[in-house]
DRENDO-1510 file (C-alpha; in Angstrom, 1 decimal, always signed):
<recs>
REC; n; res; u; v; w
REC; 1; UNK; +0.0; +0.0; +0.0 .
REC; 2; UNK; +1.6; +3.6; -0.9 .
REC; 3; UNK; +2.6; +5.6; +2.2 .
REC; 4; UNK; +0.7; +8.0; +3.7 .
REC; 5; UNK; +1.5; +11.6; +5.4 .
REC; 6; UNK; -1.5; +13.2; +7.8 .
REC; 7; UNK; -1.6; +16.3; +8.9 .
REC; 8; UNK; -4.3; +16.7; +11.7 .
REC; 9; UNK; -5.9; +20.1; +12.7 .
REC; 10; UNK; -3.8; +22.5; +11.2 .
REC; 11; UNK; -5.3; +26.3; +12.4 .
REC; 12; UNK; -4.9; +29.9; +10.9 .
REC; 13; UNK; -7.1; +32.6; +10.7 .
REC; 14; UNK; -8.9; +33.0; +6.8 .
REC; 15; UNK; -11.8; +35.0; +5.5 .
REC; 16; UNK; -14.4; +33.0; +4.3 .
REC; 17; UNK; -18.3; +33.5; +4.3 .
REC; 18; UNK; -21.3; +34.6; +2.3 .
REC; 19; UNK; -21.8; +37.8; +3.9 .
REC; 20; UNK; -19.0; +40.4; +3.7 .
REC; 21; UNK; -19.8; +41.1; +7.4 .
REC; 22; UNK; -18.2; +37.5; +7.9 .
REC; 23; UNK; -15.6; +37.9; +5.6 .
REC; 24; UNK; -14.1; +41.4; +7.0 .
REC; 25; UNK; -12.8; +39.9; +9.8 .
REC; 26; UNK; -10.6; +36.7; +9.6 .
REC; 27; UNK; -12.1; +34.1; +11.7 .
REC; 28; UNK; -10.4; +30.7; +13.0 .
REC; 29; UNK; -10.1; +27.7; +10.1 .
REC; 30; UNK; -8.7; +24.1; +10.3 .
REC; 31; UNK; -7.9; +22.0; +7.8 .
REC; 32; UNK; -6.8; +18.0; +8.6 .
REC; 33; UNK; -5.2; +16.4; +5.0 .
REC; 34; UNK; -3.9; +13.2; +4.1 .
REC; 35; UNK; -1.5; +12.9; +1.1 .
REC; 36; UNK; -0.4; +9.5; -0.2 .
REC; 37; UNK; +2.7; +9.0; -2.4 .
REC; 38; UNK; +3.0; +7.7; -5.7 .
REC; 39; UNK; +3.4; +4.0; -5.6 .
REC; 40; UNK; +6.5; +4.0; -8.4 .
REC; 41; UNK; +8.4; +6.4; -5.8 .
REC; 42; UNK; +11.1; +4.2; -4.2 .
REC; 43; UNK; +11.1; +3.0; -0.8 .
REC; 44; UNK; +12.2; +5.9; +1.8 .
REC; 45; UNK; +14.8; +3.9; +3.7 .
REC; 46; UNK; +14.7; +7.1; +6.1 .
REC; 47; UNK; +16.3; +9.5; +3.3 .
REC; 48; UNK; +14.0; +12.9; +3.0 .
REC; 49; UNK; +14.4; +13.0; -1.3 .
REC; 50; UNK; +11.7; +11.2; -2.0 .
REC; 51; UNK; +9.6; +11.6; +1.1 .
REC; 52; UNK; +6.9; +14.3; +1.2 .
REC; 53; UNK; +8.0; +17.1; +3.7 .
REC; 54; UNK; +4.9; +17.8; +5.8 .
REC; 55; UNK; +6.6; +21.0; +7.5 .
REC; 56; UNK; +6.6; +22.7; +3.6 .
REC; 57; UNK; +2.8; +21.2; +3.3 .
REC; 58; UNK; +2.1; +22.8; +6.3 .
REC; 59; UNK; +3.8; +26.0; +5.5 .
REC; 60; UNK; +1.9; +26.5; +2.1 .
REC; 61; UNK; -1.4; +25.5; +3.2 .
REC; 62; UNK; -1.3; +28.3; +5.8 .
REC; 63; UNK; -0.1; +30.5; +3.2 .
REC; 64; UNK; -2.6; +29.7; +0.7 .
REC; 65; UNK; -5.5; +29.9; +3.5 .
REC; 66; UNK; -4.6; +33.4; +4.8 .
REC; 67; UNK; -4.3; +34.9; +0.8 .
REC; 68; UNK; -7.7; +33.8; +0.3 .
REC; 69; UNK; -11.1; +35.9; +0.4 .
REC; 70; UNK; -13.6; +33.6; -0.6 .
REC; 71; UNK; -17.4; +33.1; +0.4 .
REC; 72; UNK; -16.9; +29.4; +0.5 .
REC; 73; UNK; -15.1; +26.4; +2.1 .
REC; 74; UNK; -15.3; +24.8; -1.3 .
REC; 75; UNK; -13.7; +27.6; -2.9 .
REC; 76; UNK; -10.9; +27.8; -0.1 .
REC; 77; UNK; -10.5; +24.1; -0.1 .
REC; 78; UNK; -10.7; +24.0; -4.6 .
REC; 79; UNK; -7.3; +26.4; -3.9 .
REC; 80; UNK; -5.7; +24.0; -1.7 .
REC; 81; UNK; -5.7; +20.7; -3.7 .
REC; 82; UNK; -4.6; +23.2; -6.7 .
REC; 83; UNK; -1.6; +23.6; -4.8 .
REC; 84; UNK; -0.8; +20.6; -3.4 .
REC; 85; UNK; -0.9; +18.5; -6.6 .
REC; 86; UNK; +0.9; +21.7; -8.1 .
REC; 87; UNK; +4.2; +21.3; -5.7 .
REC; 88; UNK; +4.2; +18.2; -4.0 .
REC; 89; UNK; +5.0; +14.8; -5.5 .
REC; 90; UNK; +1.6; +13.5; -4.6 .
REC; 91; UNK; -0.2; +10.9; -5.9 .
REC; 92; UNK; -3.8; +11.1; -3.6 .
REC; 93; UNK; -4.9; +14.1; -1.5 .
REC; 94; UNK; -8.2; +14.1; +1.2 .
REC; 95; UNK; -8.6; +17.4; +3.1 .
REC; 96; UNK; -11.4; +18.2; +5.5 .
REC; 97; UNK; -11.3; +22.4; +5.9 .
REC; 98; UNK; -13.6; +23.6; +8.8 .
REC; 99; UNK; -14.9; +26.9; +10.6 .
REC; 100; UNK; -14.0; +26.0; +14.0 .
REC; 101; UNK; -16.3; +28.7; +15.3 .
REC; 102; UNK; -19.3; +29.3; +12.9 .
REC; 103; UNK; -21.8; +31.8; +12.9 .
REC; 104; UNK; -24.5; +29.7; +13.1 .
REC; 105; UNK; -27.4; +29.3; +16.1 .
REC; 106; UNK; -27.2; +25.9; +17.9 .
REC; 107; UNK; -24.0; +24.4; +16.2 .
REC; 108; UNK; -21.7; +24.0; +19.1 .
REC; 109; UNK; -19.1; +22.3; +17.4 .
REC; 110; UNK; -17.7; +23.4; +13.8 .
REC; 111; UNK; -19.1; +22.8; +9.7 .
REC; 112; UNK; -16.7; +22.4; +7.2 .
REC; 113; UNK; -16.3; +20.3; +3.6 .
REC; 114; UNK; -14.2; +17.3; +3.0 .
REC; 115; UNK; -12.8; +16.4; -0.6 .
REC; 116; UNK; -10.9; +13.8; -1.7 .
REC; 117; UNK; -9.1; +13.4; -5.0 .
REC; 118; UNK; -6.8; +11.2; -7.5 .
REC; 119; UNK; -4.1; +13.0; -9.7 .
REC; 120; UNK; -5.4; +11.8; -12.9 .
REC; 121; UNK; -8.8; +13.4; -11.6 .
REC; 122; UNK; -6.7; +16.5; -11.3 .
REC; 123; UNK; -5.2; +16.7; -14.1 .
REC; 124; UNK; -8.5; +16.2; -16.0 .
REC; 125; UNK; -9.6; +19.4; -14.5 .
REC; 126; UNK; -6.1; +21.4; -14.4 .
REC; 127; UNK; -4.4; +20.0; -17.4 .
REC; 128; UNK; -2.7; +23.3; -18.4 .
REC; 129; UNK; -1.6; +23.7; -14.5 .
REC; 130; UNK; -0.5; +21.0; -13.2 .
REC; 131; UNK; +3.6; +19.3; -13.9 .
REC; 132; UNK; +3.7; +16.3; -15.5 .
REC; 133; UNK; +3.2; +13.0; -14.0 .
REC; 134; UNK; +6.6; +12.4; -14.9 .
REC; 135; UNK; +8.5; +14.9; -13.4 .
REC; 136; UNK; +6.2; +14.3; -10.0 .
REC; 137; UNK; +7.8; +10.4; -10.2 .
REC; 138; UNK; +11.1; +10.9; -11.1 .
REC; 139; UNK; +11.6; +13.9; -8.8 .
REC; 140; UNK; +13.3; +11.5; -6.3 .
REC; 141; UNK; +16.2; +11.2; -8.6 .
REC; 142; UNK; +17.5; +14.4; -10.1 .
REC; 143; UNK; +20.4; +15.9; -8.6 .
REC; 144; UNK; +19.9; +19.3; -6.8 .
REC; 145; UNK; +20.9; +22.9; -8.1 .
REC; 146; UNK; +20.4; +24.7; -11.2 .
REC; 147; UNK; +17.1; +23.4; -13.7 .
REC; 148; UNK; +16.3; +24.4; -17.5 .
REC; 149; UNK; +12.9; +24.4; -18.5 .
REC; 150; UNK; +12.9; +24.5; -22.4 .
REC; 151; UNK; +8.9; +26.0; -24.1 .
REC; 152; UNK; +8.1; +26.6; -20.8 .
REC; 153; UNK; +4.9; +28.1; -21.2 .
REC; 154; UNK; +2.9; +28.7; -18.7 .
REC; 155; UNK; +6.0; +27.5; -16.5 .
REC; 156; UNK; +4.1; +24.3; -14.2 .
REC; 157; UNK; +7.2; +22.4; -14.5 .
REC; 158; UNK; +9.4; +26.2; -13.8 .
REC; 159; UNK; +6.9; +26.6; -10.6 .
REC; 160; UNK; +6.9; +22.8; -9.2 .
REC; 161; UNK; +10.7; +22.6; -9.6 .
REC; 162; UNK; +11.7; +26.3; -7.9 .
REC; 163; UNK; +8.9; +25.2; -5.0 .
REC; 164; UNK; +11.0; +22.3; -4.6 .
REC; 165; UNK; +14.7; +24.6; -4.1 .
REC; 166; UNK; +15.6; +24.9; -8.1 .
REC; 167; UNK; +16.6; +27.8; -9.5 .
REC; 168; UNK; +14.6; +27.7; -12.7 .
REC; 169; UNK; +15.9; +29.5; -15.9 .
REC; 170; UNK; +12.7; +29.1; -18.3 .
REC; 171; UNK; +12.8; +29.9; -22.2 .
REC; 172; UNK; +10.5; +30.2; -24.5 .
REC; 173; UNK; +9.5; +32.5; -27.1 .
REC; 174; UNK; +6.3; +33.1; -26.3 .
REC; 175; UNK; +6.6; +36.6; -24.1 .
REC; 176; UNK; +2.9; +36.9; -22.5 .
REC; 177; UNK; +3.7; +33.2; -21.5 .
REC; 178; UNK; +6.3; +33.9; -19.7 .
REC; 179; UNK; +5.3; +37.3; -18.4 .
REC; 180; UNK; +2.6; +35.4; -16.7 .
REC; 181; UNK; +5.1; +33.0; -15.2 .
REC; 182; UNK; +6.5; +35.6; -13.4 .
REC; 183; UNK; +3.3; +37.0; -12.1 .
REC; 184; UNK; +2.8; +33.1; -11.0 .
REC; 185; UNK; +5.8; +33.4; -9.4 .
REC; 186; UNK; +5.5; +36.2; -7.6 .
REC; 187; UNK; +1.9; +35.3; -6.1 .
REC; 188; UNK; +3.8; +32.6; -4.4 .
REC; 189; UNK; +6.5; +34.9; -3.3 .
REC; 190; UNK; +9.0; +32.7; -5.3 .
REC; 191; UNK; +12.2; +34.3; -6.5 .
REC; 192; UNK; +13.4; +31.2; -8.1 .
REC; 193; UNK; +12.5; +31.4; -11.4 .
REC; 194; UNK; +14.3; +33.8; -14.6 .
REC; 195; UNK; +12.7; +33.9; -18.1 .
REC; 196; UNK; +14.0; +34.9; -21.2 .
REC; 197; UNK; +12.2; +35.0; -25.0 .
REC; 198; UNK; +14.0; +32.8; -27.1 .
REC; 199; UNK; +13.0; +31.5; -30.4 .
REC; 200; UNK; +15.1; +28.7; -30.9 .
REC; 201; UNK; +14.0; +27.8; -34.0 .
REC; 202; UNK; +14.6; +31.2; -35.6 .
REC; 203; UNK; +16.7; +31.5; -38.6 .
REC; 204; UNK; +19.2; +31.6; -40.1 .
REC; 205; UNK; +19.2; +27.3; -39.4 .
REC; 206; UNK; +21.7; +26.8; -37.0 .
REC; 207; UNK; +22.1; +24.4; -33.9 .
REC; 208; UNK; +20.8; +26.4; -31.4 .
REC; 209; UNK; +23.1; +27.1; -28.0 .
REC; 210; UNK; +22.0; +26.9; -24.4 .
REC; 211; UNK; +25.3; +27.3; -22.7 .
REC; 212; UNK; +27.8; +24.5; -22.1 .
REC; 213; UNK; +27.8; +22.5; -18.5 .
REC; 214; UNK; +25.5; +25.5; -16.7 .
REC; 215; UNK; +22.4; +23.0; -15.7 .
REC; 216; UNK; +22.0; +20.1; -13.5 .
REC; 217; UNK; +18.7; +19.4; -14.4 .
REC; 218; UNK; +16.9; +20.2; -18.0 .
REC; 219; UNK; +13.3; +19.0; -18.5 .
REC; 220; UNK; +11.2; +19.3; -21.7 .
REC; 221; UNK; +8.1; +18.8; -22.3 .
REC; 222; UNK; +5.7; +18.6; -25.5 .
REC; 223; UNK; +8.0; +20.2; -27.7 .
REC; 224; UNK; +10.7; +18.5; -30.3 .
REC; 225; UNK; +13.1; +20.4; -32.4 .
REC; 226; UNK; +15.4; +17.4; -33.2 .
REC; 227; UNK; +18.6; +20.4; -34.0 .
REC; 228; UNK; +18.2; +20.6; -30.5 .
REC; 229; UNK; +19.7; +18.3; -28.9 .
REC; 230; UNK; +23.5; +18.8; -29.2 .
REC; 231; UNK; +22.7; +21.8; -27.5 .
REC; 232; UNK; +20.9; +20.1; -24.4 .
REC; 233; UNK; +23.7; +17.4; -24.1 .
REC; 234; UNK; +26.4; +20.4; -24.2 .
REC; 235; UNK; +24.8; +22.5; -21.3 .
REC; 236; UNK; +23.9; +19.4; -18.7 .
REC; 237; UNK; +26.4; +19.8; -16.0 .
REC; 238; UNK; +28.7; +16.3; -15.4 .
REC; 239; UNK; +26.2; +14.1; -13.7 .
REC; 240; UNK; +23.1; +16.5; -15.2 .
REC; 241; UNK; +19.6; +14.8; -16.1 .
REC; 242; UNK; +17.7; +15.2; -19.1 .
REC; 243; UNK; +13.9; +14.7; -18.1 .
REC; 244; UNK; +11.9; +14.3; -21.6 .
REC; 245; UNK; +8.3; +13.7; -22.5 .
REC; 246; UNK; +6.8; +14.2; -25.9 .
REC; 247; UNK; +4.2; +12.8; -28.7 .
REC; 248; UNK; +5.3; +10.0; -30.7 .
REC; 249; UNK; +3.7; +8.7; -34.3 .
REC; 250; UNK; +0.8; +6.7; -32.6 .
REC; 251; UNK; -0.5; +9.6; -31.1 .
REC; 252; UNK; -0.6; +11.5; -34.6 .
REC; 253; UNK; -2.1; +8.4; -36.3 .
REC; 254; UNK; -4.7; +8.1; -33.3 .
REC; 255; UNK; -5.6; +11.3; -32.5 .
REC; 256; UNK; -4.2; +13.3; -35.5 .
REC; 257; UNK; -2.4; +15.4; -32.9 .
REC; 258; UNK; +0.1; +17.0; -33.3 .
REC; 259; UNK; -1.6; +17.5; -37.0 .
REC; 260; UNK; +2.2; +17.6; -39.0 .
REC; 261; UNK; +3.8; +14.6; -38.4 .
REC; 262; UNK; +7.4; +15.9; -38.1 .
REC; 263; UNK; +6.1; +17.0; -34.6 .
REC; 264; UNK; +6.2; +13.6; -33.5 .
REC; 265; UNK; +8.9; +10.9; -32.9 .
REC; 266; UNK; +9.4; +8.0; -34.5 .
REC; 267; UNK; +10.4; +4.4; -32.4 .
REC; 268; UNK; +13.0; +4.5; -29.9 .
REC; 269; UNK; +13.9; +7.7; -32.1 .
REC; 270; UNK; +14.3; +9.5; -28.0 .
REC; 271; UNK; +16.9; +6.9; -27.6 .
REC; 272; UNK; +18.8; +7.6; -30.3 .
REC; 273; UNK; +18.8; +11.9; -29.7 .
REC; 274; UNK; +19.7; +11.1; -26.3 .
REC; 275; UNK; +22.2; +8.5; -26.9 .
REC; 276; UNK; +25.7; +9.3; -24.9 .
REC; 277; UNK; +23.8; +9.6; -21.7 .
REC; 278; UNK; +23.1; +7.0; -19.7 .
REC; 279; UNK; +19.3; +5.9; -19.8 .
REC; 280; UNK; +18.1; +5.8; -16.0 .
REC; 281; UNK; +14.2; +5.4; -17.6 .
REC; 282; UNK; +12.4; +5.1; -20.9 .
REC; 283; UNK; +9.3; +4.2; -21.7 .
REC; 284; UNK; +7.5; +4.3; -25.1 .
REC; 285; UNK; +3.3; +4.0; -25.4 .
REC; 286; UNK; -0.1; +5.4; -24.7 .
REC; 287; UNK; -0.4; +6.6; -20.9 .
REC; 288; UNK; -2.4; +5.0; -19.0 .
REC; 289; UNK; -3.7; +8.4; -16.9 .
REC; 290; UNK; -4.1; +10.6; -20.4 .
REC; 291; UNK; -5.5; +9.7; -23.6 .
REC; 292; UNK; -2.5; +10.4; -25.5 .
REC; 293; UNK; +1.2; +8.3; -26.5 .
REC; 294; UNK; +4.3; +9.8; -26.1 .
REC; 295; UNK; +7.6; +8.2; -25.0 .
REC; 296; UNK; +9.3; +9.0; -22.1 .
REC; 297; UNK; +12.8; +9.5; -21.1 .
REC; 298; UNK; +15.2; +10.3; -18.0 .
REC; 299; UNK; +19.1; +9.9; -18.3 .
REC; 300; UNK; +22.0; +11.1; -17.1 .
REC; 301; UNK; +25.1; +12.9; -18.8 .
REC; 302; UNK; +28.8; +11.0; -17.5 .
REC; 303; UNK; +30.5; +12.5; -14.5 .
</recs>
């Protein structure tokens, strides 16, 4: 059975309640969760890298339950499984948020809302929001320090790696993207993160550069430019990662998505663009949380 973290009566002081008599004053709130791990995480053998550290759940959860000005628990609660499938290697979360001291004739004790709910079921509703299910499970097993996010977009994988101690350098050449990154960023009080607007498929054709040996971790995510690659190998510290997720054929042939097929890899094709690192995981299909197929890929540049 995966392992389990609980977290029981956890106070602060929010504003939440229909009336804006209710809300002007922040009232006393507690919220008990239980978070269970993803079963592929390894066993903890009393190390802290893969283990979930309650004290930064606990931390964030007050956080995110003071910043709010909401009219109800659902709302309050919505906010906090947002965030804790957003920056914690979770695989499960149940949270019952409460007014310890409502406003309410005869209720002696408190009311409050309990929710429960799966990754994939997360996902489904955040897709655009929350980091892939493969950076959650191999988060275990990238080296600390420095981290690349290549097309970061909207920056999930920039926010979940800086809220985990990274300091994110995400590119992409899409400026409002990126612009809203920051204002992610900052409504998290994260300094972590740097953006630039990079094109790096703007002529005149040429392999693209990213530095040599500045990054000890370098994730990409739904986007291929095969010219790449030289470029990621060269700028992966000794003993770097490469985390890589993208579409293969099947997907364009099943869901005629991505609609060009140069978008899309061909068989073990990952293996070959990645080949001089040493293949820590790889796996090549249709996933089993998403209707989509990609192949999947972390490895590791020589010491």
């Amino acid at each position: 059975m995966p392992e389990s973290i609980v977290i029981e009566r956890l106070e602060f002081r929010g504003r939440c309640g229909v009336t804006a008599e209710e809300r002007a004053h922040p009232q006393r709130l507690a919220v008990d969760v239980e978070l269970q791990r993803p079963s592929e995480l390894p066993d903890l053998d009393d190390q802290l890298g893969p283990a979930i550290d309650y004290a930064a759940v606990a931390r964030r959860l007050v956080e995110v339950g003071t910043a709010q000005d909401c009219r109800l628990l659902e709302t309050m609660a919505e906010q906090f499984l947002k965030m804790l499938f957003e920056e914690f290697p979770i695989e499960h979360a149940k949270l019952w948020l409460r007014k310890l001291h409502p406003p309410i004739n005869l209720v002696t004790g408190s009311v409050g809302v309990t929710v429960e709910r799966t990754r994939q079921a997360h996902q489904a509703r955040y897709d655009d929001h929350a980091p892939a299910r493969l950076l959650v499970e191999q988060l275990h097993r990238l080296p600390s320090g420095t981290a690349l996010d290549v097309a970061a977009g909207n920056g999930r994988h920039s926010l979940f790696l800086a809220c985990h101690g990274y300091q994110v350098h995400a590119i992409d050449r899409d400026a409002a993207a990126l612009e809203q990154l920051i204002t992610s960023a900052r409504s998290r009080a994260c300094d972590r993160i740097t953006t630039q607007v990079v094109d790096l498929e703007q002529p005149p054709p040429s392999e693209p550069r990213l530095g040599k040996e500045r990054y000890d971790v370098i994730v990409v995510f739904f986007y291929l430019y095969r010219p790449l690659f030289p470029s990621l190998l060269e700028a992966l510290k000794p003993g770097g990662m490469l985390v890589y997720e993208t579409f293969t054929i099947d997907n364009h042939v099943h869901y005629h998505h991505p609609k060009r097929r140069e978008f899309c890899l061909d068989s073990n094709e990952l293996l070959n663009l990645a080949s001089g690192l040493q293949i820590l995981h790889y796996d090549e299909g249709r996933r089993p949380d998403r209707p989509m197929y990609t192949a999947q890929l972390v490895a590791r540049k020589s010491s």
